[in-house]
Structure formats: structure tokens, C-alpha cells
TILORO-706994 format. One record per residue: residue in one letter; x, y, z of N, C-alpha, C in turn. Coordinates in steps of 0.05 Angstrom, whole numbers, plus 5000, padded with zeros to 4 digits. Atoms other than C-alpha are relative to their C-alpha. Last residue first. Example, Ala and Ser with C-alpha at 12.3 -4.5 7.8 and 13.67 -1.06 7.14 Angstrom:
BEGIN
S498449764999527349795143498550225014;A501849765000524649105156501850245000;
This chain:
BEGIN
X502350264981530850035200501049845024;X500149934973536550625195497449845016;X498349994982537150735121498949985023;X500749854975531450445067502349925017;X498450074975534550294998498450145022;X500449914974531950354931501249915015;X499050134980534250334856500350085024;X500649904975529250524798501949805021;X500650154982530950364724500050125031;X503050005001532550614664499049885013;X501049834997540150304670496850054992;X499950005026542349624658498950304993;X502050135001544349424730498149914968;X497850225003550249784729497749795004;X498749895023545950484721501949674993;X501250025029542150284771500350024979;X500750274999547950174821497849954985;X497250175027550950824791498649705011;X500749905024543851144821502549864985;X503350155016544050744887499550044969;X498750305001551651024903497349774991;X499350015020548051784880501849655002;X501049915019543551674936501449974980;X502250224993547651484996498549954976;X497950225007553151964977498149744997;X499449965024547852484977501249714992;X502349985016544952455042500749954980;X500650224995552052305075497849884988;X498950105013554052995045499749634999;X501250005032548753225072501649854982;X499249805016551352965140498450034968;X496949774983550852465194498950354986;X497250055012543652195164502350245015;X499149815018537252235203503249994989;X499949934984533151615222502050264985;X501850094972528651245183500650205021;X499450074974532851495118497850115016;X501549914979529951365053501949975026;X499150104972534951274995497250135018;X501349934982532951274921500249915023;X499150104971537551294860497950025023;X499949754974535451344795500249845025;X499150284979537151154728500050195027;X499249934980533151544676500949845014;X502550194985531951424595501650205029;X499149994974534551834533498449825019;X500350244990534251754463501149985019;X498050064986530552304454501249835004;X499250245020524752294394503350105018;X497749745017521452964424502149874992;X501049815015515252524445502050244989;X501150215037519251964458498850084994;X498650015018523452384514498949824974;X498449755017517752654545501749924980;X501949925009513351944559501450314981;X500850205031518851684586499250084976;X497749935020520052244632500149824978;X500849765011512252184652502750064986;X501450035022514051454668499450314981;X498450195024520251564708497550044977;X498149885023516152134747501349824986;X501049805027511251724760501850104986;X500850155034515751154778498250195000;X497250015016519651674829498749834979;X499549695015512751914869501649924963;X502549955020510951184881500650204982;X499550145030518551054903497549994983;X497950005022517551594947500449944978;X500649785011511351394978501250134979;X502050185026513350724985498950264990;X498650135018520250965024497749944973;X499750294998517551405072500349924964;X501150115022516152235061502249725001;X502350184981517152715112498449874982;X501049954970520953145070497349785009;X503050014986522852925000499849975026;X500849984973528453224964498350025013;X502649944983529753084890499349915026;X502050144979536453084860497550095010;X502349954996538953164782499849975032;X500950054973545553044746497150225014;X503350175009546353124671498149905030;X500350125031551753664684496349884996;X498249935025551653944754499249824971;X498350074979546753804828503250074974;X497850015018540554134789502349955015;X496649965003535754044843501749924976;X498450235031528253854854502550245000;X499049785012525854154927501949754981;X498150095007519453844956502250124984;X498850044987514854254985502049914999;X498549774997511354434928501449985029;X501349864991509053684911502150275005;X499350034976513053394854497350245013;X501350264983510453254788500050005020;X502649884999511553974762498049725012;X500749814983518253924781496350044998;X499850144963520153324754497850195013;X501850154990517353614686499649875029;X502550025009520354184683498049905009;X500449884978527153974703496850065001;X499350224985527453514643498250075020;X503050134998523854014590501549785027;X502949814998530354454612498049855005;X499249944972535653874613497750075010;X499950254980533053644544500050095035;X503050054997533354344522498849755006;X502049754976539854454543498249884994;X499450084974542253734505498850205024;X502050144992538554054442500349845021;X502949864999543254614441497049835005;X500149844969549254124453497350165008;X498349774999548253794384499450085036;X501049825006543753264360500850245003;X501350075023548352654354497350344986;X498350105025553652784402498050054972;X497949795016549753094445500949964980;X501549865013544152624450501350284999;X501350075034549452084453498350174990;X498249925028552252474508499249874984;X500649765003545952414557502150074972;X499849985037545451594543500150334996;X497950275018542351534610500850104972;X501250075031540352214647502149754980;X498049775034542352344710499449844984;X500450145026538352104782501950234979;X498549795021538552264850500049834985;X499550055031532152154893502150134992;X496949965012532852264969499749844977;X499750185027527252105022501950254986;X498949835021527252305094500549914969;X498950145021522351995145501050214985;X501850035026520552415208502249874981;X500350175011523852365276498849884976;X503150025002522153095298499649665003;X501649934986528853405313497549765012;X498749984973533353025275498050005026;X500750295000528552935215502649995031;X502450174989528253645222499549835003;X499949894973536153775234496350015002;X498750184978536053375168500550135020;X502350204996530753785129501249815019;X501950004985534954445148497949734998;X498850014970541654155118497150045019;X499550394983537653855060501250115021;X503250064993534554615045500249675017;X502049884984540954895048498149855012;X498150134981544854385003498850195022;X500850264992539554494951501449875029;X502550064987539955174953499749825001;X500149864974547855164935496949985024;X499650154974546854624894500250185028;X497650125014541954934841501349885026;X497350004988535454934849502149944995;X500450204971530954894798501350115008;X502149894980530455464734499149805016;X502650214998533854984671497650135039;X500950105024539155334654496949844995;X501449865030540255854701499449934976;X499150025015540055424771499750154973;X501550155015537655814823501549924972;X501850234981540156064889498949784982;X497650154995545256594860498949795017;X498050105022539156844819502449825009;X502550165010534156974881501949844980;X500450284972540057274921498649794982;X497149995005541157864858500149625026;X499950145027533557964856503649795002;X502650204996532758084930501449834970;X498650224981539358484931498949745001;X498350115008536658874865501149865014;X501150185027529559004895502449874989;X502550284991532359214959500149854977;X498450304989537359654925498949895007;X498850205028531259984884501549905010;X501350125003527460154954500849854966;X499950144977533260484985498849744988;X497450165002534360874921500249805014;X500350205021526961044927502549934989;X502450144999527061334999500349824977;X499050164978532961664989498349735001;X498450185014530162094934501349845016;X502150195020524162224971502549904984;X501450104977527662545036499149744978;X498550184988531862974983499749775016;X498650135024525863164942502549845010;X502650235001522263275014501549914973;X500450234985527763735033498849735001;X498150085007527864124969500949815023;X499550205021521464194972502449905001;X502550254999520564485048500749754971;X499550204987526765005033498649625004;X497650145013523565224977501749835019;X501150205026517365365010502349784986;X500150204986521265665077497949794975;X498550144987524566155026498449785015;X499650205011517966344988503449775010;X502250195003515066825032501049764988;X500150025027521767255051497749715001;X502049745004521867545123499549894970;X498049855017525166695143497050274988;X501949985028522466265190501650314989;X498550005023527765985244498650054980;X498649615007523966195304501749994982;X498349884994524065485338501250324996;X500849914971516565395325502950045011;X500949744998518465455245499850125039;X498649785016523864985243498850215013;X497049944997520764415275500450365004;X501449924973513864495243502150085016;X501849714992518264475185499350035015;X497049765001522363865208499250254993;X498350024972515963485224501350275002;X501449794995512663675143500850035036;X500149805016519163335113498950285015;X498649934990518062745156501250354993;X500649944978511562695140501450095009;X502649634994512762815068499350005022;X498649835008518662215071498650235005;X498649894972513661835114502550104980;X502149874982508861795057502350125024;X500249775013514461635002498850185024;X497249804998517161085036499050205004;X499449854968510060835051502150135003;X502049804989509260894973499750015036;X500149665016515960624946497450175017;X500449955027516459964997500450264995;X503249945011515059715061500150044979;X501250324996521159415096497649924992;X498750234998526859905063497849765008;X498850055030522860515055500849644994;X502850095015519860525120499749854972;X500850274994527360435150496849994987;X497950225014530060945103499049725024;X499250025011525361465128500649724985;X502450185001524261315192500150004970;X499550294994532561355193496749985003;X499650335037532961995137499449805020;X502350105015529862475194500049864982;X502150204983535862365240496849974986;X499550275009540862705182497849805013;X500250195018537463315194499749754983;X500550334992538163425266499149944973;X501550075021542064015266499949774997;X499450265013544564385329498749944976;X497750085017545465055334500649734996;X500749945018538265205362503049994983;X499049695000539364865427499350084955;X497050085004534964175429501150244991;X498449874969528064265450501950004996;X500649764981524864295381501450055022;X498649775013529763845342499650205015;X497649924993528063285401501750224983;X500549874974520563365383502550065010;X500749705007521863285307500250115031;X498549765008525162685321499850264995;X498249964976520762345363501650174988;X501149924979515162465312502350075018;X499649885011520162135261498450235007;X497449845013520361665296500650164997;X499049994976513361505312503050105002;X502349784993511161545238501450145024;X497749825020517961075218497650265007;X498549914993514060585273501750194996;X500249874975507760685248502450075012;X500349785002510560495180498450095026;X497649865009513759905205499350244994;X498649974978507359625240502350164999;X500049785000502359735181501850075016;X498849805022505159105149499350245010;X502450025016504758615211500650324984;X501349864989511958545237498249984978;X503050144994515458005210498150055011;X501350135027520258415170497849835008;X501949805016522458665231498150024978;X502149974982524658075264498250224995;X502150195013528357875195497350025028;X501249945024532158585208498349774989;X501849765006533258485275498850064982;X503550074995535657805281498850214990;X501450145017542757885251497649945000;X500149865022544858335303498149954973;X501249944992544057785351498350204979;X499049804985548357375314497550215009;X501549825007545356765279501350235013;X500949924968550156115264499150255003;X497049944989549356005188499250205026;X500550074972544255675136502450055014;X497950264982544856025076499949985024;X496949975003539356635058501349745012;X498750004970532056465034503650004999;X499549735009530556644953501450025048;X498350035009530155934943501050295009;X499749695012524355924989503249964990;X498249864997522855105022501650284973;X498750035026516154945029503150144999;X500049705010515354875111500949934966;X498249975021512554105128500650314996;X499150015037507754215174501950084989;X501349755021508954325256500449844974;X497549875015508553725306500150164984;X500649604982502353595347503050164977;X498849954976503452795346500850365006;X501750094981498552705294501850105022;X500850274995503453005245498149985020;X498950144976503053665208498949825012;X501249814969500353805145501949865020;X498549765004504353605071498550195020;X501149734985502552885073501250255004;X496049854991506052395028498050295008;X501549635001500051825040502350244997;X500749734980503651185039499450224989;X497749775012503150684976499150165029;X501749765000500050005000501850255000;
């Protein structure tokens, strides 16, 4: 009987599977420092701009009482540049003109207004243009750090993971199967006969092999699971809390559905694949792996196109 590959949490109270975010940073000891800004980010969305409100409130109040040769300018860029940063272009923007309209109030109740009508105008814009351009430089590095992470996470020929995220996501599934005692499954597979369909059709149609490869795994798998480009013709797929029959259910679909691809685009390719379950949790990723790809040359020496399992730790 094929197990259920459940994607809620267990009877025993335990939390659900998390899908794992390519765009998440490398697993590495946390520094205190290091909390702040993902503890911020998990504030509810109006929370940050209250806070850059409040701020930027406080700051205006400490311009007022504070001798009249000081200048607290720079202190109205930090609601600013933190609204900017965890909200976006238009809360930026808002507490840019708040902050803007602060430091006037400011200004004027200190007795700094000027006998000329359009001085404290000009002043005002040209503060708020400064206040605003900040704001949306803040909010385009974001976008390019975000982007720039997302890319060095993902393979570029074929859009899976590549090893870096893949070796992530298996270090956190094995400190869950640590934790929790849940099953860990481990498909690796590479493509039989991949240089013959170089050789014969050219490299360009070897990408696109790869491509429709990834593709399809991927669209077989549940979203929890994370399919991997590991290099060349190599492949693995990482299944959380997911037993051996489940697995190997998963793994002959996908065999058959790759079947099914390469003889509709006249490939002459097949799959040899490896599949380990561990019971209990493996040393190391690297232990994950080794385990797996030593199943995948053992299908491959077998006659390849073919499925070869193992359950660790019965």
C-alpha cells in the first residue's frame, strides 16, 4: 500500500512541512544583530510604518527642544530609510512628506522662518525631494539584493535549484528529521545515454532536454519538495517527511512521465535513479547524497532506466 505523502503536520502535534524559498539566505550561526532585520520584516505591514511615523515624531520633538545650533537633519532619513526598506515606494514616500512636514513644524516653532515668503517653501521641497530620493534608492537596492540572492540560488539553465539551495534546504530537512523523527527520502538520478544526444543532436538540444527535464520533475512533485540541478546531467529530489513507498510511488511517476517526454521529442534518453529513505537522520548532507547517488550508479550497472531503493536506519 503506497503511503499518503502528507504536507500538514503529524498527529503527534508537530508543525507542517515548511516549502522550502530559494530566495531564503544560507544556513549560518545567527548573531544577535542578525535577528533584527528578519524580526522586523515579520511585523504586521502597518507596523513599520507606524513605527517610521513615531520616529520621526520623536525626532521632530527632540529638534524642538534641542539648542538651536544643532541640526538634526540626518535623523529624519532613519524613519525614512527604515519605511522605505521594509514597506516599499509608497510608505517610503508617505513618511518622507511626513518627515519633511515634522522638520518644518520644527523649524518654524524654533523661530527659524525666514521675512521672505517663498524661502521656507523652497526650503520644504527641496527637503522632501531629498527625503524622497532616498526613499526610492533604498527601495531599488532592495529590489536588486532580493533579485541578485534569488539568481545565485537558482540554477540558470533549467530554473530548479541549484546546489547551493539544495544543500540548504537538505541541511534544514536533516536537523528536522533530527528533531522530529520524520522519514527523509532522496532521489538522484542523470540522464542515460545524455552524450549520445549530444553527440548526435548537438549541445543546444542537450539544454533543452535538461530544461523540459527539470520541468517536468518539478511539476510532478508536491511544492514542498525541492528538485535540484546538482551539475551536468545530474538531478536530485528532496522529499520531507516522506517513507520509502511513497517515494518510490512519486519516482515511477516521474520515470513514466519522463518516458513519455523523451519519445515525444524522439530523445534517446531514459533515467537511472537512486532512492534512499532514511528512518533516522543521516550524519551529513553529504551523507544524504553519497547514499543516493551510490543507488543511482547501482542502477545504472544494472542496465540502466530503472529505479534503485534502499531504506537507512530500520
Amino acid at each position: 500500500m503506497v503511503e499518503p505523502r502528507e504536507m500538514n503536520g503529524g498527529k503527534d502535534g508537530t508543525p507542517p512541512v515548511r516549502g522550502h524559498s530559494l530566495y531564503a539566505s544560507p544556513t549560518r550561526p545567527e548573531r544577535v544583530v542578525d535577528r533584527i532585520p528578519s524580526r522586523i520584516a515579520s511585523w504586521p505591514a502597518p507596523a513599520v510604518t507606524l513605527a517610521g511615523v513615531a520616529i520621526a515624531a520623536l525626532v521632530g520633538a527632540v529638534d524642538y527642544l534641542a539648542a538651536e545650533e544643532l541640526s538634526f537633519a540626518l535623523f529624519y532619513l532613519v524613519p525614512v530609510a527604515l519605511v522605505s526598506w521594509f514597506e516599499g515606494r509608497w510608505p517610503g514616500l508617505l513618511v518622507a512628506a511626513l518627515s519633511t512636514a515634522v522638520w518644518y513644524l520644527a523649524d518654524q516653532l524654533t523661530g527659524h522662518g525666514s521675512a521672505h515668503t517663498l524661502v521656507p517653501l523652497w526650503n520644504v521641497a527641496v527637503r522632501f525631494v531629498y527625503f524622497a530620493f532616498v526613499a526610492l534608492v533604498l527601495v531599488r537596492l532592495r529590489g536588486s539584493l532580493e533579485a541578485e540572492r534569488a539568481m545565485s540560488r537558482v540554477d540558470p539553465l533549467t530554473g530548479v535549484a541549484n546546489v547551493r539551495a539544495f544543500t540548504d534546504a537538505a541541511g534544514t530537512e536533516i536537523a528536522r528529521c533530527r528533531r522530529y523523527r520524520h522519514p527523509l527520502s532522496l532521489a538522484y538520478f542523470d540522464v542515460d545515454d545524455f552524450k549520445s544526444v549530444n553527440d548526435m543532436l548537438g549541445h543546444r538540444a542537450g539544454d533543452e532536454l535538461l530544461s523540459a527535464l527539470a520541468s517536468r520533475v518539478e511539476a510532478g512533485m508536491r511544492s514542498v519538495d525541492v528538485v535540484a540541478r546538482l551539475g551536468g546531467d545530474e538531478f536530485a529530489v528532496l522529499m520531507p517527511e516522506t517513507g520509502s513507498d511513497a517515494a518510490f510511488a512519486a519516482m515511477e511517476k516521474i520515470e513514466k512521465d519522463v518516458r513519455e517526454l523523451m519519445a515525444s521529442r524522439s530523445w534517446p534518453a531514459s533515467l537511472s535513479i537512486g532512492l534512499v529513505t532514511f528512518l533516522a537522520p543521516p550524519e551529513s548532507v553529504d551523507a544524504l547524497i553519497h547514499a543516493a547517488d551510490t543507488l543511482m550508479y547501482a542502477a545504472k550497472g544494472e542496465g540502466k532506466n530503472r529505479i534503485r531503493r534502499e531504506i537507512v536506519g530500520e
